[in-house]
C-alpha positions as CSV (number, residue, x, y, z in Angstrom):
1,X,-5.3,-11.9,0.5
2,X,-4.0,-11.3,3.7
3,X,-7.7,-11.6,5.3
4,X,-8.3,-14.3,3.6
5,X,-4.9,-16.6,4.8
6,X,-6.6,-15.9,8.1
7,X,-10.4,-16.2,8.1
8,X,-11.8,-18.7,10.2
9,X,-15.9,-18.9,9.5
10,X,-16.8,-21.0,6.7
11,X,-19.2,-18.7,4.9
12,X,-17.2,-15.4,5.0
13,X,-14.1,-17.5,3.5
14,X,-16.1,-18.0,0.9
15,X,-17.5,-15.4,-0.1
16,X,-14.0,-13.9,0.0
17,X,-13.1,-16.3,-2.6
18,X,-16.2,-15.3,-4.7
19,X,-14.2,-11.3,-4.4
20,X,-10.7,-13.0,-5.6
21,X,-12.0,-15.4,-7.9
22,X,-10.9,-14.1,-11.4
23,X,-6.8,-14.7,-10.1
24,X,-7.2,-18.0,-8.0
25,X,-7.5,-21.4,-8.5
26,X,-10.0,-23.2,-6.2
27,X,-9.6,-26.7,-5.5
28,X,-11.4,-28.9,-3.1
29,X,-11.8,-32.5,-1.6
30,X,-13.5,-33.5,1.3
31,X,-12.3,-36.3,3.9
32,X,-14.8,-38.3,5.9
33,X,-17.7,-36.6,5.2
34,X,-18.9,-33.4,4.5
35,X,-20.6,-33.1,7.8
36,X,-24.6,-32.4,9.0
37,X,-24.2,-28.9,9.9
38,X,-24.2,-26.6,6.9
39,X,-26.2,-23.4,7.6
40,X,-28.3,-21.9,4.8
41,X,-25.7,-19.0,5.0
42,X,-22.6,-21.4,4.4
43,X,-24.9,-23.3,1.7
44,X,-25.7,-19.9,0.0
45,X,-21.9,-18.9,0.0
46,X,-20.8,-22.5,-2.0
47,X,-23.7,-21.8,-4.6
48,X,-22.2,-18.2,-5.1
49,X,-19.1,-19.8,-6.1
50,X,-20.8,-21.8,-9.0
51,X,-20.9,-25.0,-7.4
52,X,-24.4,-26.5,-7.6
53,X,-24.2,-29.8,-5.0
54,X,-26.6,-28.7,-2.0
55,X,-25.1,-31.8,0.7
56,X,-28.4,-32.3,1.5
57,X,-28.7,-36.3,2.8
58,X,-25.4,-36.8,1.7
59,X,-23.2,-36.9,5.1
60,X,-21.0,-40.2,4.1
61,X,-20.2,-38.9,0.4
62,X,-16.9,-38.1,-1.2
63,X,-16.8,-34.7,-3.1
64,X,-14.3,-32.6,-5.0
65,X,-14.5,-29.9,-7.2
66,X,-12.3,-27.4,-8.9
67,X,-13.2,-23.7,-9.8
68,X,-10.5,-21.7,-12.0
69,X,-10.3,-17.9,-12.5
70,X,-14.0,-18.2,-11.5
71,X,-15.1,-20.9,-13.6
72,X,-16.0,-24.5,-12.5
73,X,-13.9,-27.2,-14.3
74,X,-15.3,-29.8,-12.5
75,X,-17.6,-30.5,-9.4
76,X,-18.3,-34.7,-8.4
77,X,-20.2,-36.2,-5.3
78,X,-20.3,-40.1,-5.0
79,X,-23.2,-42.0,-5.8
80,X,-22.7,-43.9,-2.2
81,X,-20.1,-44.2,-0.1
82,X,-17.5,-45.0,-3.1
83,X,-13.8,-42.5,-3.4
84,X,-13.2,-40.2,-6.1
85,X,-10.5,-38.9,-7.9
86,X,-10.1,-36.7,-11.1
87,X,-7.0,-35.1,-12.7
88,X,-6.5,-32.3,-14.1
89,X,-4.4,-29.8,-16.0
90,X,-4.0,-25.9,-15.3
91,X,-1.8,-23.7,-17.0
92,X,1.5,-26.2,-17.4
93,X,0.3,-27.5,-13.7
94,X,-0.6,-31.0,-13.0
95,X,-3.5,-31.5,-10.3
96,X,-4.8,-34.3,-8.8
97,X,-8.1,-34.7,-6.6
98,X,-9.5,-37.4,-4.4
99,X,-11.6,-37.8,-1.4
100,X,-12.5,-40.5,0.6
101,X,-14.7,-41.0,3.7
102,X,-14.4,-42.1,6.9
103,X,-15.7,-46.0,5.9
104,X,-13.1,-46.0,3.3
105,X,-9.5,-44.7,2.6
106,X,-10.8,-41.2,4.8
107,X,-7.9,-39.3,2.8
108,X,-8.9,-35.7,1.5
109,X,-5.7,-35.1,-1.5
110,X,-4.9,-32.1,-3.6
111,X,-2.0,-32.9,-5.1
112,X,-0.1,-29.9,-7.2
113,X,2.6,-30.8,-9.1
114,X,3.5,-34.1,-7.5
115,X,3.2,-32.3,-4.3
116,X,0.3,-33.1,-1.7
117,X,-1.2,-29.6,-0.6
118,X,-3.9,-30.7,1.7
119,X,-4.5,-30.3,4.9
120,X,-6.7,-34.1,5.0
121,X,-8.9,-33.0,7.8
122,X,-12.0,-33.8,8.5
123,X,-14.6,-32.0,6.4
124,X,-13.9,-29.3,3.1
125,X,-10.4,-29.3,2.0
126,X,-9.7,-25.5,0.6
127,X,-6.2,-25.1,-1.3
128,X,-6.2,-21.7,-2.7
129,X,-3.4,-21.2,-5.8
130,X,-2.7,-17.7,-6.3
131,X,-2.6,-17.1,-10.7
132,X,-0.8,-14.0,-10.1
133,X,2.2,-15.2,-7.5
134,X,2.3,-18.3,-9.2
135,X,1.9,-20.3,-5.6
136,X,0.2,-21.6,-3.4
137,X,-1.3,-19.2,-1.0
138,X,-3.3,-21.4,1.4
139,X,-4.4,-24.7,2.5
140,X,-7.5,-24.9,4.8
141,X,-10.2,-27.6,6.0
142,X,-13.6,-26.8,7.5
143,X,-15.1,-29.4,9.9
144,X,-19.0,-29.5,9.3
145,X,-19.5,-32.7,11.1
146,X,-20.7,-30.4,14.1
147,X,-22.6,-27.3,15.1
148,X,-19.3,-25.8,16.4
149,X,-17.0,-27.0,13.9
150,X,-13.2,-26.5,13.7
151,X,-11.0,-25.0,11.3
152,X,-7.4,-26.3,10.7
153,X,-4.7,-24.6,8.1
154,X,-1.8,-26.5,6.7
155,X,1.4,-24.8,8.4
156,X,3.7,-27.3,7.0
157,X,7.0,-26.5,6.5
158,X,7.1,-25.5,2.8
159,X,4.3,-22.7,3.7
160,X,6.0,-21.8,6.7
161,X,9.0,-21.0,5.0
162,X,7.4,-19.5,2.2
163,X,6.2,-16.9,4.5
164,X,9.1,-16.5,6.5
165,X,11.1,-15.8,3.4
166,X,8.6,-13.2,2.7
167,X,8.5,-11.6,5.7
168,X,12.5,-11.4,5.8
169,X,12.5,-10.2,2.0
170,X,10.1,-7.5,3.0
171,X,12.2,-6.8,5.8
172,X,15.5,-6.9,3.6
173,X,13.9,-4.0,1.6
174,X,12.7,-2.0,3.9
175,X,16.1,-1.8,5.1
176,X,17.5,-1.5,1.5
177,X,14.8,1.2,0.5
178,X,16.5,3.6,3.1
179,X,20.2,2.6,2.3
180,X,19.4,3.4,-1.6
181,X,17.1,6.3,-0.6
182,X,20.0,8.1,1.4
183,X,22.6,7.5,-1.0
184,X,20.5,8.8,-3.7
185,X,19.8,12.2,-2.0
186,X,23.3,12.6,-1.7
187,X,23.8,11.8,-5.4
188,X,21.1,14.2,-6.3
189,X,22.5,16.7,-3.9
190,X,25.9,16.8,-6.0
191,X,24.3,16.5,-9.5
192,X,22.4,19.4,-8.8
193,X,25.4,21.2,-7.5
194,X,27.4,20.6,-10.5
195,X,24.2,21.3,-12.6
196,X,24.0,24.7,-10.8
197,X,27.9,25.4,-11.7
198,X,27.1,24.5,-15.8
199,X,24.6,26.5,-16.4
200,X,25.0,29.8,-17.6
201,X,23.4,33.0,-15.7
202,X,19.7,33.0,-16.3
203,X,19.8,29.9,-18.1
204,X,16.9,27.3,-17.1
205,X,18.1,24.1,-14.9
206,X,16.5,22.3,-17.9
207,X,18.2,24.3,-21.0
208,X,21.9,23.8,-18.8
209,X,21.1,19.7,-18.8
210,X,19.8,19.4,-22.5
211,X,22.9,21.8,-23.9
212,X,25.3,19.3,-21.9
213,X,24.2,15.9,-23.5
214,X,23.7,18.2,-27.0
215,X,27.5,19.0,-26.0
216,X,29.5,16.0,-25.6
217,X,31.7,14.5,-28.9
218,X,30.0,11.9,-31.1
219,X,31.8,8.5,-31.3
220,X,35.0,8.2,-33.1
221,X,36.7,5.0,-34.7
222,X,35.2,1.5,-34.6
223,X,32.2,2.6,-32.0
224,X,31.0,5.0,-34.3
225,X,31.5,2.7,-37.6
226,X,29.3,0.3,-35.4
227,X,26.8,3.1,-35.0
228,X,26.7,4.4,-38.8
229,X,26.1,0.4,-39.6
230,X,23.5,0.5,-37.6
231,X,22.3,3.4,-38.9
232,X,22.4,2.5,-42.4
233,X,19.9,-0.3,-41.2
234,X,17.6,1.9,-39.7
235,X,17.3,4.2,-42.5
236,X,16.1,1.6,-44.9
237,X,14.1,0.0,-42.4
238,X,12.4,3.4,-42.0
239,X,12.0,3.9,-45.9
240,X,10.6,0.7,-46.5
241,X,8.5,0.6,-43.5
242,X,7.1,4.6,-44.8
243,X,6.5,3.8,-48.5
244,X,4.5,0.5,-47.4
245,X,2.6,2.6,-44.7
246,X,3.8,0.2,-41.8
247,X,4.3,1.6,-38.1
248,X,6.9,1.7,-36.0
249,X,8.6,3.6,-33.6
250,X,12.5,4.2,-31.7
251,X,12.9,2.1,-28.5
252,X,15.2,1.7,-26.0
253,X,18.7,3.6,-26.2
254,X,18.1,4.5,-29.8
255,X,15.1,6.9,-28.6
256,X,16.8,7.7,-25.6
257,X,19.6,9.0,-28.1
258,X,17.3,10.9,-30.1
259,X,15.6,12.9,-27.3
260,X,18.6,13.2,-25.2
261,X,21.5,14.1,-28.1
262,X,19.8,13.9,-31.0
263,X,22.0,11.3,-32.1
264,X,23.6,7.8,-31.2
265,X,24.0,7.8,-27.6
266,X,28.1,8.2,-27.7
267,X,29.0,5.2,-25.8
268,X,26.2,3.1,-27.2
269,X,26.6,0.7,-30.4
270,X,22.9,-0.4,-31.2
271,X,19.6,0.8,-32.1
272,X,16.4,-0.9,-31.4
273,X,12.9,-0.5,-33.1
274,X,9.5,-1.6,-31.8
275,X,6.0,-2.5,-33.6
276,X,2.9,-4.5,-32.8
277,X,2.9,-7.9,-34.4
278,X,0.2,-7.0,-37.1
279,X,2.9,-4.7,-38.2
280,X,5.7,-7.3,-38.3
281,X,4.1,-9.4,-40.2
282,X,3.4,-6.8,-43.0
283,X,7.6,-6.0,-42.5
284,X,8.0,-9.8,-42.6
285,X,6.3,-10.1,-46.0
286,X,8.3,-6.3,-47.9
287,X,11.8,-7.9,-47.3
288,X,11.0,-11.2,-48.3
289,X,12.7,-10.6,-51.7
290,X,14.9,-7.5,-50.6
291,X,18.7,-7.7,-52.5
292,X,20.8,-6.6,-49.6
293,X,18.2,-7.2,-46.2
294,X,16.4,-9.3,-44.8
295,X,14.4,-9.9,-41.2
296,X,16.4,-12.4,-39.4
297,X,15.0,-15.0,-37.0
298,X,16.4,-17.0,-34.3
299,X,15.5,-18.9,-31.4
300,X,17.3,-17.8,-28.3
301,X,17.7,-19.8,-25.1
302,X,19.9,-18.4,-21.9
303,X,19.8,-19.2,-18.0
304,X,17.2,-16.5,-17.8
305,X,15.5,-16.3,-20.9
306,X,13.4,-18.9,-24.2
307,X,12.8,-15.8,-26.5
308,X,12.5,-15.7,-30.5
309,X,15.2,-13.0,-31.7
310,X,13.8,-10.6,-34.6
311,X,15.8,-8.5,-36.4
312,X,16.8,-6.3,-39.6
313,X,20.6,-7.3,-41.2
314,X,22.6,-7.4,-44.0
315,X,21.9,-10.2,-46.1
316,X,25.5,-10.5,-47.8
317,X,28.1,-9.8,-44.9
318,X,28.5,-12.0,-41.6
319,X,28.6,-9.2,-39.2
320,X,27.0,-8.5,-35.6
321,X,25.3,-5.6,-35.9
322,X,21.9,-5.6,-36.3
323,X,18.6,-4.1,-35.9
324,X,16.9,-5.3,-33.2
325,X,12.6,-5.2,-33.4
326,X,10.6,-5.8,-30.4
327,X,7.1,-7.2,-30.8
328,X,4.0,-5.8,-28.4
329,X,0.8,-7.7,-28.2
330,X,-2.2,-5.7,-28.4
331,X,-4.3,-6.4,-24.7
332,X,-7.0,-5.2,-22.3
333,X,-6.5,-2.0,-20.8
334,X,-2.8,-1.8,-18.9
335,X,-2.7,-2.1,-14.9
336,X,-0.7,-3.6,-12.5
337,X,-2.3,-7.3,-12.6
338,X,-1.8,-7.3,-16.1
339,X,1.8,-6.5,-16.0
340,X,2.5,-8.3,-13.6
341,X,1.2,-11.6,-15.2
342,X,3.2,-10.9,-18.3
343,X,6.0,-10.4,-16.3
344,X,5.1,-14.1,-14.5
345,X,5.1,-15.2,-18.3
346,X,8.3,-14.1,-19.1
347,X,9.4,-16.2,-15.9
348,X,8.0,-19.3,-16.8
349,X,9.0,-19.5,-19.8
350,X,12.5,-19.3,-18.9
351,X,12.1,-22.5,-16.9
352,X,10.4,-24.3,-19.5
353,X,13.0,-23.5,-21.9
354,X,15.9,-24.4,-19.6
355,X,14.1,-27.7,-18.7
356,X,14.0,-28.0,-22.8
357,X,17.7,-27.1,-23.2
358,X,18.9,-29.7,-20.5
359,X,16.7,-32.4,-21.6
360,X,18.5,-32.1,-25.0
361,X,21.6,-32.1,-23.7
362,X,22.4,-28.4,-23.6
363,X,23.7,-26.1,-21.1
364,X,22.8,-22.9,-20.9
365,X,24.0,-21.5,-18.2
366,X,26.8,-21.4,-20.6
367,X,25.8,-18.3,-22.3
368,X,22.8,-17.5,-24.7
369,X,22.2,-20.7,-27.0
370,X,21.1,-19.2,-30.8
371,X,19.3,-21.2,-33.3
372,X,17.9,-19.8,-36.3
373,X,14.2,-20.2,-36.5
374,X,14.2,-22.9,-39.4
375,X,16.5,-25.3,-38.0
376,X,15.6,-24.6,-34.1
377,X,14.3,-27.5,-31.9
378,X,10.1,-27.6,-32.8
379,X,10.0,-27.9,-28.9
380,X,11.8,-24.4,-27.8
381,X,9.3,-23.0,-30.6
382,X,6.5,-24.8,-29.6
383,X,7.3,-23.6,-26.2
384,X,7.0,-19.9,-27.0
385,X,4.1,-20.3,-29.2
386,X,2.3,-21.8,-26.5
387,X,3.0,-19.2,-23.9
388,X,1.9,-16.1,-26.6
389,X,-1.3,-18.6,-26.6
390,X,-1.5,-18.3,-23.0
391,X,-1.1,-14.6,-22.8
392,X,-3.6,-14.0,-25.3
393,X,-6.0,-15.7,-23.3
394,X,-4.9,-14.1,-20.3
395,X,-5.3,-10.5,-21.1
396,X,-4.5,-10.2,-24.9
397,X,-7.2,-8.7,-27.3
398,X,-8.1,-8.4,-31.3
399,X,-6.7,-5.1,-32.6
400,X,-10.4,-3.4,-33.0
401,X,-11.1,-4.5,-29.0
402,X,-8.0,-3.5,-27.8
403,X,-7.3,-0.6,-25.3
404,X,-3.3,-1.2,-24.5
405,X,-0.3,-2.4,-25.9
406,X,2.0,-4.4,-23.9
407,X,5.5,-6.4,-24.2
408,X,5.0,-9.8,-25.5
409,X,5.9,-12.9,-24.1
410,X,8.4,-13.8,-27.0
411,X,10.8,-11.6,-25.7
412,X,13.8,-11.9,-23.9
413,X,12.4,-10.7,-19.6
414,X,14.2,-7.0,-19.3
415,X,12.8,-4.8,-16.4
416,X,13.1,-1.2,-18.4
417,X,10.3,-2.8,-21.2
418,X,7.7,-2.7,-17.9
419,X,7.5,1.0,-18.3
420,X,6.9,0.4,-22.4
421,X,3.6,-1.5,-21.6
422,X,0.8,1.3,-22.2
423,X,-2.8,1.9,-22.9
424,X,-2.9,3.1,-27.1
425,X,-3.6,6.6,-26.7
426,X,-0.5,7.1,-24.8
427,X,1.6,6.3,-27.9
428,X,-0.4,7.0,-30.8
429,X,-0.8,8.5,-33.4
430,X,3.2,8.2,-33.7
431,X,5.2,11.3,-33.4
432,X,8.8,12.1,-34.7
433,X,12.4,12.6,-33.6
434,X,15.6,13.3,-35.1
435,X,18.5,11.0,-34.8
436,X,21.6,11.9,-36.8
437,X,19.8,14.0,-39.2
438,X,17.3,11.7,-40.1
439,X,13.7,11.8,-38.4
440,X,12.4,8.8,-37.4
441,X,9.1,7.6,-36.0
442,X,8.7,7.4,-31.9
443,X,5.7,7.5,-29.6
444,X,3.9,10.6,-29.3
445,X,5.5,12.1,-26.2
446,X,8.8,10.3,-26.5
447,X,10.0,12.5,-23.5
448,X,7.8,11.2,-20.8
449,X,8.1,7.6,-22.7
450,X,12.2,7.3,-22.6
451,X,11.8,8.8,-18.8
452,X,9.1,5.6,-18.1
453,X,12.0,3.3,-18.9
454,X,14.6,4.5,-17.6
455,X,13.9,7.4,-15.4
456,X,15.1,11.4,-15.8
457,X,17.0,11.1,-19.4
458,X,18.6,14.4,-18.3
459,X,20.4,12.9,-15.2
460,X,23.8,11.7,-15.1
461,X,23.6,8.0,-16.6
462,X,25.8,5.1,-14.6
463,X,27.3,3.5,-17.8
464,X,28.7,5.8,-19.7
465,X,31.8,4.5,-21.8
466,X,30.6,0.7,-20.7
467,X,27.4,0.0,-23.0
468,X,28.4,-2.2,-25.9
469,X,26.8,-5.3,-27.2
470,X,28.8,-6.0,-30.5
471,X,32.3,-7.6,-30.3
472,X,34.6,-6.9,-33.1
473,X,38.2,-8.1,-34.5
474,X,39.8,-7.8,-37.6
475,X,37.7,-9.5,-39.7
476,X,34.5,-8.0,-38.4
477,X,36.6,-4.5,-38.8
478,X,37.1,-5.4,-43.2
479,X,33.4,-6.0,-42.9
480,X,31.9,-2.8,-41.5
481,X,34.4,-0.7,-44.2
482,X,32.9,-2.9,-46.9
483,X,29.3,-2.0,-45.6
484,X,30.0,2.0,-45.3
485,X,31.3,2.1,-48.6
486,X,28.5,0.1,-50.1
487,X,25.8,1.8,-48.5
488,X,27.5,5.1,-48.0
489,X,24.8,6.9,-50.2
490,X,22.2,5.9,-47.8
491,X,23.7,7.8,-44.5
């Protein structure tokens, strides 16, 4: 893209845009007139682009045209001399396009969002919005009017500064990428000094660092009632989900546990499951009628996130813990433009929701806003619904045409999950692990998996004795000894 900010000649620009056109939007509208001089090279190049209007005898003409992810939306040239304007709608943005020429309004406007992007030039106005940064990336007008025309790009100051904060945030990591690179080689240096001190003569490095973890004490008092409640959740989820022949497998710290101790991670209270949403909907449909458990729903809106909550709990008992379940979208084979528009996704989303939440009078910046899915606002639903739409179209696929699996846009944004987004054949056929004495299900090499989201699961970690997520008090304690001397025969 970098060439392309900076190309000059009329033709090559776009045929560059031909190269980049399955991630841009293309928007154009000419000012004065689109000019006498168009070469059958530069007339070639616009035809390559989809657009069919050959100029010919039509000097004093408006024109605008709009060509998304490679497709023409729309493409107009005035009967005379008359303006034109068209709006449009792409994505959640609002555009607007008119030209005039020089015997009329001679105004060339591509309007974005209520903001004017245009350079309104004489000749092709260009503004270039980039699908994958979410922005605009450039703003450009060719003069054909003449043999030797001239080109003019919009350095106003939103662009300006838009690139200026680039260049200083590249610069800021640059300078942070050596900072966190030397203090990591120290790290490292000491870990593996103390590693070397563990280990026993002729031990592997690798043996010393798994008989460590296998080493340290389970949890004791209310942490590890928290854990054996959650537990007891995940063993019935796991029965259910076998005898009905429905997949699933250990994510997060709960499979980090597994590999790493076998167990609950000793300072951790919660386990977490994951399944593609074919598979969710089977689990929705088992525990419909279930006595003691049932899939809960809820509608969750934050400062950062609009996400649907899913998760397995006791029906009877008004307690915290649960078990979480993570949904993943089948799509097109995984690379880093398809991650990195789920990840844009996840963005968005956030500001829709906030814009939702504030325009109903709520705050969240509060703290996380819960709704159960029945009685949530149709518009945070809606909301979500429309952006698993959007990713669908963007690189989702059907189950039989699909090569990867990737984090859906329902979720809550968390940076480990961008190591869970896969191509199929990385995670299945499902393998096992054991966790407490119980085997559960977990991608095939859960290893190199767990070490995808969270890097080396042998290394030191930076929070032990700090990772909780349920709060407790007395009340909450009375509950959890109800629930292990219910379901006692389960563990």
């Amino acid at each position: 893209m970098d060439q392309l900010i900076q190309e000059k000649n009329f033709a090559a620009y776009c045929r560059m845009l031909k190269h980049f056109k399955d991630n841009i939007l293309i928007l154009i509208a000419v000012k004065d007139t689109p000019g006498f001089c168009l070469r059958a090279d530069e007339q070639k190049a616009v035809k390559e682009l989809g657009l069919e209007e050959s100029f010919e005898g039509k000097h004093w003409h408006s024109y605008i045209a709009a060509i998304n992810c490679g497709k023409v939306v729309t493409e107009k040239i005035s009967v005379n001399d008359e303006d034109l304007e068209e709006r449009l709608t792409a994505a959640k943005h609002e555009i607007r396009l008119f030209s005039s020429v020089y015997k009329k309004a001679d105004t060339a406007k591509i309007i974005i969002d209520d903001i004017n992007y245009a350079v309104n030039s004489r000749g092709f106005n260009f503004v270039i919005f980039d699908w994958n940064k979410e922005m605009v990336i450039d703003s450009v007008c060719f003069d054909k009017l003449v043999r030797h025309h001239c080109t003019v790009r919009k350095e106003d100051t939103l662009l300006a500064r838009i690139h200026d904060l680039e260049t200083e945030l590249g610069m800021i990591n640059k300078h942070l990428s050596k900072f966190e690179t030397l203090f990591l080689s120290q790290m490292e240096k000491i870990q593996m000094l103390l590693w070397q001190c563990y280990r026993t003569e002729g031990e592997e490095l690798t043996a010393a660092r798994e008989r460590f973890f296998l080493s340290l004490p389970k949890a004791s008092g209310e942490l590890r009632d928290l854990q054996l409640a959650g537990l007891i959740l995940l063993i019935k989820f796991d029965q259910i989900c076998r005898k009905n022949h429905i997949q699933y497998w250990l994510i997060f710290g709960g499979l980090l546990g597994a590999v790493r101790h076998h167990g609950c991670i000793p300072w951790d209270d919660d386990l977490d499951v994951a399944m593609m949403r074919d598979e969710f909907e089977k689990v929705k449909t088992v525990f419909s009628d279930d006595q003691d458990f049932y899939i809960k729903e809820s509608v969750c809106v934050s400062a950062g996130n609009l996400n649907f909550c899913h998760q397995f709990a006791y029906k009877a008992y008004d307690v915290e813990v649960v078990l979480d379940i993570f949904i993943y979208d089948y799509a097109d084979e995984i690379n880093e433009a398809v991650i990195w528009k789920q990840f844009a996704f996840n963005k968005e989303i956030a500001v829709e929701g906030n814009k939702i939440a504030k325009a109903a009078g709520l705050d969240p910046s509060d703290g996380d806003i819960l709704f159960p899915y029945d009685s949530a606002p149709p518009a945070f639903i809606q909301c979500i619904e429309s952006f698993n739409k959007r990713a669908f179209e963007s690189y989702g696929k059907r189950r039989a045409e699909a090569r990867g699996m990737i984090w859906s846009v329902e979720n809550f944004s968390y940076l480990p999950a961008a190591g869970t987004n896969k191509n199929l054949a990385e995670v299945f056929p499902l393998g096992e692990v054991e966790l407490e004495g119980h085997m559960f299900f977990a991608p095939r090499n859960a290893v190199k998996y767990v070490n995808d989201m969270y890097g080396d699961a042998f290394s030191i970690p930076d929070d032990m004795n700090t990772h909780r997520h349920f709060r407790t008090d007395s009340r909450q304690r009375e509950i959890l000894s109800e629930i292990l001397e219910k379901f006692k025969s389960i563990l």
